[in-house]
Each structure stands twice: as C-alpha cells, then as structure tokens.
PyMOL commands that place a pseudoatom at each C-alpha (Angstrom):
pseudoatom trace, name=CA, resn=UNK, resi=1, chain=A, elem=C, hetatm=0, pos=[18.530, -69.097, 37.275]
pseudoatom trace, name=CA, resn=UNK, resi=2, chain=A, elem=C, hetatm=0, pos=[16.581, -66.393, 36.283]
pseudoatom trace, name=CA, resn=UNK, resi=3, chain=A, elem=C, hetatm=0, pos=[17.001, -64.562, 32.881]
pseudoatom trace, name=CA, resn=UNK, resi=4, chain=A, elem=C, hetatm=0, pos=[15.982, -60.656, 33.304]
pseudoatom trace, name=CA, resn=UNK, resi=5, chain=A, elem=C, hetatm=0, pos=[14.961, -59.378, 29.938]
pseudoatom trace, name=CA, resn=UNK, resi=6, chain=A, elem=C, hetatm=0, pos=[16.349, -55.381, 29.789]
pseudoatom trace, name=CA, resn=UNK, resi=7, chain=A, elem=C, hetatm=0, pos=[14.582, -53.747, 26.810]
pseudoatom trace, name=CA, resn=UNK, resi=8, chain=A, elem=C, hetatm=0, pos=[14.900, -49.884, 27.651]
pseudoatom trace, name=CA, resn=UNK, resi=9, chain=A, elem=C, hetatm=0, pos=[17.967, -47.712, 28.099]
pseudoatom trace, name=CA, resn=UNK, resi=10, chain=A, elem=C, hetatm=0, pos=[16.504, -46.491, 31.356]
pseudoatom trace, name=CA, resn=UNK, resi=11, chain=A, elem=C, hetatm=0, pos=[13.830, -46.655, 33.396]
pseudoatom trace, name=CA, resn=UNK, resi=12, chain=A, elem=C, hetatm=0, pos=[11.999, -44.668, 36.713]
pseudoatom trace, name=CA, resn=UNK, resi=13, chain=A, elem=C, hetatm=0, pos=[14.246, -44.907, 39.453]
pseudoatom trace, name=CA, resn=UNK, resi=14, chain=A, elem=C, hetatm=0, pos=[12.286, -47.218, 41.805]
pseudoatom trace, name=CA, resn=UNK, resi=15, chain=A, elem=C, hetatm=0, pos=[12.252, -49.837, 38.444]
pseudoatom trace, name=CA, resn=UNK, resi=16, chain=A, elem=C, hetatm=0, pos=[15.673, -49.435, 38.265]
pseudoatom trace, name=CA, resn=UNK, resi=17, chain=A, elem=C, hetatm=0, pos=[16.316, -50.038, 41.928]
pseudoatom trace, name=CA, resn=UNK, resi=18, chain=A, elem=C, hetatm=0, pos=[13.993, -53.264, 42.069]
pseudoatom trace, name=CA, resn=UNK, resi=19, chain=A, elem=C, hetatm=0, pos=[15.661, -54.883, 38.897]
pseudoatom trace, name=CA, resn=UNK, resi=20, chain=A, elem=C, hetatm=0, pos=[18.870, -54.929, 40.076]
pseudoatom trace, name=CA, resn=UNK, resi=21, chain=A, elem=C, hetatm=0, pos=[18.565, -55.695, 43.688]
pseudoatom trace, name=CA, resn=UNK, resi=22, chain=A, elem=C, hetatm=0, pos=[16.493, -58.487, 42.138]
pseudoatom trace, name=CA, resn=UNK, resi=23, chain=A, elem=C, hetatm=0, pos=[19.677, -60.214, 40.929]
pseudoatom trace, name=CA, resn=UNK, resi=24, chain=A, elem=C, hetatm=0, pos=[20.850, -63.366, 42.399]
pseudoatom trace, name=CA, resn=UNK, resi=25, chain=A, elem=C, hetatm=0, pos=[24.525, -65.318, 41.486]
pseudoatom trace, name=CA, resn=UNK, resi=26, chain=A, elem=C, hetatm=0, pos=[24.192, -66.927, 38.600]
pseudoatom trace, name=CA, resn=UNK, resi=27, chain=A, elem=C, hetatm=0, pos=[21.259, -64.797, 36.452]
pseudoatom trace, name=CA, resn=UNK, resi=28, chain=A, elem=C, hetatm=0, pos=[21.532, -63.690, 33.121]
pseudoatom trace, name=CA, resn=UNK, resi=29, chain=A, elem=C, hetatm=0, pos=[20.812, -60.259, 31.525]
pseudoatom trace, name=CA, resn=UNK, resi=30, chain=A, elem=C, hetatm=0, pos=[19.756, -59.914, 28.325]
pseudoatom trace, name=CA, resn=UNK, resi=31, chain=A, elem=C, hetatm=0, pos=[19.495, -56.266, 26.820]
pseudoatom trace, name=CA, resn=UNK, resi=32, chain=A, elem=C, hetatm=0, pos=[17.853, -55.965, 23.502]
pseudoatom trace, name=CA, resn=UNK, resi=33, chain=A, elem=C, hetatm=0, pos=[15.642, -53.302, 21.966]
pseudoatom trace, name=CA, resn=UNK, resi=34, chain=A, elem=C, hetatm=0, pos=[17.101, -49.505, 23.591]
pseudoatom trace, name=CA, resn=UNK, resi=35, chain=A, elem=C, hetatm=0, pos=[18.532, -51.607, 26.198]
pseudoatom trace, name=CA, resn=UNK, resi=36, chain=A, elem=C, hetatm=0, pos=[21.356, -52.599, 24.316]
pseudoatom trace, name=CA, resn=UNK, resi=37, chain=A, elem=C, hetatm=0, pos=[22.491, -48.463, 24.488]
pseudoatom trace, name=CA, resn=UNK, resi=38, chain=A, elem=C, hetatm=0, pos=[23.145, -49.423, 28.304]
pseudoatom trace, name=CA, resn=UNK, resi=39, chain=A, elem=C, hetatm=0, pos=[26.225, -51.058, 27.267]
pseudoatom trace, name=CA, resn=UNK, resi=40, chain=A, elem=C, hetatm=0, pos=[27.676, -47.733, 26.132]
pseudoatom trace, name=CA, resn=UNK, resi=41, chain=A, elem=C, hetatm=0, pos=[30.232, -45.898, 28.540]
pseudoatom trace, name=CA, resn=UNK, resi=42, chain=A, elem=C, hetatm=0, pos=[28.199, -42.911, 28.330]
pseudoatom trace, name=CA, resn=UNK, resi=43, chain=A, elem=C, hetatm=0, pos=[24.974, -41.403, 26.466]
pseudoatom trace, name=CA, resn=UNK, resi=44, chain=A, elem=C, hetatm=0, pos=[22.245, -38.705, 26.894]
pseudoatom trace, name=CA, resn=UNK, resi=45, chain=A, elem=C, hetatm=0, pos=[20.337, -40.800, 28.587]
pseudoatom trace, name=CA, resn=UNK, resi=46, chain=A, elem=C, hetatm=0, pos=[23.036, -42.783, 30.677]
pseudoatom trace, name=CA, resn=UNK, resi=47, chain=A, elem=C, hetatm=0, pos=[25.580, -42.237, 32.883]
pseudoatom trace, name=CA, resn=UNK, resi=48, chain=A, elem=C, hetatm=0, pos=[29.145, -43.995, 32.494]
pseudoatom trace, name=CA, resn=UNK, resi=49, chain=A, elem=C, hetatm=0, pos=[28.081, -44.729, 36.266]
pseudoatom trace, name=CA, resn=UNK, resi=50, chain=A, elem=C, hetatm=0, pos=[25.349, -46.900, 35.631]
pseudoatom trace, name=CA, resn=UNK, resi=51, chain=A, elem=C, hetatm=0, pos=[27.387, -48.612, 32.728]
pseudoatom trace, name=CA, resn=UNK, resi=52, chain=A, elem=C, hetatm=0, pos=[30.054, -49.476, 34.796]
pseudoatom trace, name=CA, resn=UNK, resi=53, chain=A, elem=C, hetatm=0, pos=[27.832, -49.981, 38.028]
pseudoatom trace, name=CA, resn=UNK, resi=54, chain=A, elem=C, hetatm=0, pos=[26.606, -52.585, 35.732]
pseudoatom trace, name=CA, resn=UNK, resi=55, chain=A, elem=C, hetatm=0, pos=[29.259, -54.562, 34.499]
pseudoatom trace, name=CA, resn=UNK, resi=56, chain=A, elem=C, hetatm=0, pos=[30.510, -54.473, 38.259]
pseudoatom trace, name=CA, resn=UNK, resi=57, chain=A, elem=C, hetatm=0, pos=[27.848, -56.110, 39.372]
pseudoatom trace, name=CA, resn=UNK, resi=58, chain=A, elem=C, hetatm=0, pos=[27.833, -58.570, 36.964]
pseudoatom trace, name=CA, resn=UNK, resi=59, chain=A, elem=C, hetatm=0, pos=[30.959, -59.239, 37.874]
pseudoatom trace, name=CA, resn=UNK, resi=60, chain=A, elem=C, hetatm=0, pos=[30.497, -59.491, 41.614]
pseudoatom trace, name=CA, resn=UNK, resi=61, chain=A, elem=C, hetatm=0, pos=[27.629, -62.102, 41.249]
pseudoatom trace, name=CA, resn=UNK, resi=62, chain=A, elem=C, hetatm=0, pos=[28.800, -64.260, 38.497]
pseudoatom trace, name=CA, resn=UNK, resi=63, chain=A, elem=C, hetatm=0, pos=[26.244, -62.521, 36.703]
pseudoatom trace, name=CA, resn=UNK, resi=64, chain=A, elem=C, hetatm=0, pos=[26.091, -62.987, 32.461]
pseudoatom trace, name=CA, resn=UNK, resi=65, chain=A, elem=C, hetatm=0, pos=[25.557, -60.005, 30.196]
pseudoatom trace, name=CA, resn=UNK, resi=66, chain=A, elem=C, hetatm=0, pos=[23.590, -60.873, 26.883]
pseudoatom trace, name=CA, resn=UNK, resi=67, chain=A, elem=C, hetatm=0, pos=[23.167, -58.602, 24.167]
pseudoatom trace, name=CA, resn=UNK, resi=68, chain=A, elem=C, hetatm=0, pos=[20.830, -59.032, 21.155]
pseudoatom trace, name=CA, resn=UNK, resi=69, chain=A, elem=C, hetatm=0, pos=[23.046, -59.161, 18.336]
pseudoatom trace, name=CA, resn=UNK, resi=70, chain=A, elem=C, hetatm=0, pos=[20.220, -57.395, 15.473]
pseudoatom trace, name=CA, resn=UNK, resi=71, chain=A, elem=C, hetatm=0, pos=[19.547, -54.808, 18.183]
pseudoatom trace, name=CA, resn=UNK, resi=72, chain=A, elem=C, hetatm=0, pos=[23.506, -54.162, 18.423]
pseudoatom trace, name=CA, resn=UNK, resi=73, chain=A, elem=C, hetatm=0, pos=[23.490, -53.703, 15.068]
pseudoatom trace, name=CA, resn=UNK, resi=74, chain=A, elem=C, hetatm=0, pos=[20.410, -51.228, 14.514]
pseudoatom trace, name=CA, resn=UNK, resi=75, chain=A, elem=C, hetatm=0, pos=[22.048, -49.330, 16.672]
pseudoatom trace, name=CA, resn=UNK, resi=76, chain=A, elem=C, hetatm=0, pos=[25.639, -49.255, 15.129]
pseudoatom trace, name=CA, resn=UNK, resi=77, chain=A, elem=C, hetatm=0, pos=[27.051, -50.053, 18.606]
pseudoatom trace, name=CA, resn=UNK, resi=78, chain=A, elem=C, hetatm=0, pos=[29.976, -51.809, 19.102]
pseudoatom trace, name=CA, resn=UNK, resi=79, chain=A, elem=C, hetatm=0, pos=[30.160, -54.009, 22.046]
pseudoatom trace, name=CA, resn=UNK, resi=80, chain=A, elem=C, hetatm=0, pos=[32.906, -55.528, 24.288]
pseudoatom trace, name=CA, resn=UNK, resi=81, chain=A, elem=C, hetatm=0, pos=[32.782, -59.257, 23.863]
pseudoatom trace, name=CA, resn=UNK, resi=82, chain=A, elem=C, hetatm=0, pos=[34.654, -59.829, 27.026]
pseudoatom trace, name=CA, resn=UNK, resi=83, chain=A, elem=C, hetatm=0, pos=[31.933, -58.325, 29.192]
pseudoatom trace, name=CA, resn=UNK, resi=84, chain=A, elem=C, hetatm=0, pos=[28.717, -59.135, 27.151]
pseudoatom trace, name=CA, resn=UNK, resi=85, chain=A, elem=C, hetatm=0, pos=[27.920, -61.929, 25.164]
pseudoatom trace, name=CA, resn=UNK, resi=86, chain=A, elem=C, hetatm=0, pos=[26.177, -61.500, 21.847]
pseudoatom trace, name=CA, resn=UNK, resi=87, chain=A, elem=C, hetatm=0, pos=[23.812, -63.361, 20.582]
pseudoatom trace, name=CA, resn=UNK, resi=88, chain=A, elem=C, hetatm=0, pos=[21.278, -64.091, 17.838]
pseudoatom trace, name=CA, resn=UNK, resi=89, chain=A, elem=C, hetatm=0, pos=[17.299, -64.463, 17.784]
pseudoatom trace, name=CA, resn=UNK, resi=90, chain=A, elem=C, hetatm=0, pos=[17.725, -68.395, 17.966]
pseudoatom trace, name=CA, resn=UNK, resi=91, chain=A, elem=C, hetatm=0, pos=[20.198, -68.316, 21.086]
pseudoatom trace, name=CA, resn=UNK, resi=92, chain=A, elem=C, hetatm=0, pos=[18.086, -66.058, 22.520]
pseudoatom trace, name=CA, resn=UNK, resi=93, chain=A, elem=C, hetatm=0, pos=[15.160, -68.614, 22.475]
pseudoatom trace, name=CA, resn=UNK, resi=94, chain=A, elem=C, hetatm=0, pos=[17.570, -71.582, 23.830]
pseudoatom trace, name=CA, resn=UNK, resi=95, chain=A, elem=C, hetatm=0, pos=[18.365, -69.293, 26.506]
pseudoatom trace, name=CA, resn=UNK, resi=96, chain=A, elem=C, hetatm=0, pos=[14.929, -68.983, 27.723]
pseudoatom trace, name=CA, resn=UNK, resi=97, chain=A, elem=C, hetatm=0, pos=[14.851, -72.402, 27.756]
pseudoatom trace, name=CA, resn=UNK, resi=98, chain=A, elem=C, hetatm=0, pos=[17.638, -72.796, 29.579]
pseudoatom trace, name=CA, resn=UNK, resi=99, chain=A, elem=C, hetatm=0, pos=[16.348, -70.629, 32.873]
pseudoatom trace, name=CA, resn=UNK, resi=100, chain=A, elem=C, hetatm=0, pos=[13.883, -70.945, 35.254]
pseudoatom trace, name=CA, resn=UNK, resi=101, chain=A, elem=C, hetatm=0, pos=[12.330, -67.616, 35.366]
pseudoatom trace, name=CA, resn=UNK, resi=102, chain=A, elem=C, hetatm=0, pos=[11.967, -65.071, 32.835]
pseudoatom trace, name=CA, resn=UNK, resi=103, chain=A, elem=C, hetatm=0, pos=[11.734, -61.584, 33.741]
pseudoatom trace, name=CA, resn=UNK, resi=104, chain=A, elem=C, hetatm=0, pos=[10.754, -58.526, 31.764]
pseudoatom trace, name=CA, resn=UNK, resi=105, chain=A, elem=C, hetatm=0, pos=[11.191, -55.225, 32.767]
for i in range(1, 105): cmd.bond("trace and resi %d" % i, "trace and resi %d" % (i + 1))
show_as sticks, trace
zoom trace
C-alpha cells in the first residue's frame, strides 16, 4: 500500500495527472497543509469536478481519504466523515508506518 501525501490545493496539470493515475486499490490519501481545501465542493482554486472526481475515485479503488485534523481546523473547514477520515499528528505517524511507500507530491 502506498500512502500519497497531498499537501497543496492544486497543482500543474501534468502533476495532477501523474498523482492520480498513480493510484492503485488499496492506497491511502492523506491531504494536509492547503490540501485539505480539496475536500471542499467548490473554491477559487478548485472545481466541484475535481472534488467529486476525487471522492469517485476513491471510491472505485477502495481508495482511503485522510485528512489532517489541525490543518482542517486552520482552515475552519468542515469535513464529511463518511468520505474522509480525520486524523491527528500521532495517527498520521502510525499510518506511515503502516504503508509501504510514502509519496509526496
């Protein structure tokens, strides 16, 4: 299992192409930092299509959505448990620990 490590609401096309055709069943996300504004329905910067695009995939390949619960907060987001999964700075290290490979993008 690889854990990809999301830390920017969005990034150059071609990035954002090569992360998620990257995913296999059974990875993890993790969005933290300005990534965590990606679980928004719609922003400046992102489209309710990649949102939803997003949680579809997820979805499709058994896929799990983490969000970093401090970064949720700094951001006075509120997030939909069902879809992502939100967790603290020490969860966050057992996670790594739990995966193969880490990627950051």
């Amino acid at each position: 299992m690889t854990l990809h490590q999301i830390n920017k609401a969005q990034y150059p096309a071609s990035i954002e192409r090569d992360w998620q055709l990257s995913l296999q069943n059974g990875d993890s996300i993790l969005l933290f930092e300005s990534g965590v504004l990606r679980t928004l329905k719609s922003t400046p910067i992102l489209s309710a299509q990649t949102a939803d695009q997003l949680k579809e995939q997820s979805t499709k390949q058994s896929i799990t959505l983490f969000v970093r619960e401090i970064d949720v907060k700094a951001h006075g987001l509120k997030v939909d448990e069902s879809i992502y999964q939100i967790i603290d700075d020490n969860q966050w290290l057992e996670l790594t620990a739990e995966c193969d490979r880490i990627i950051s993008w």
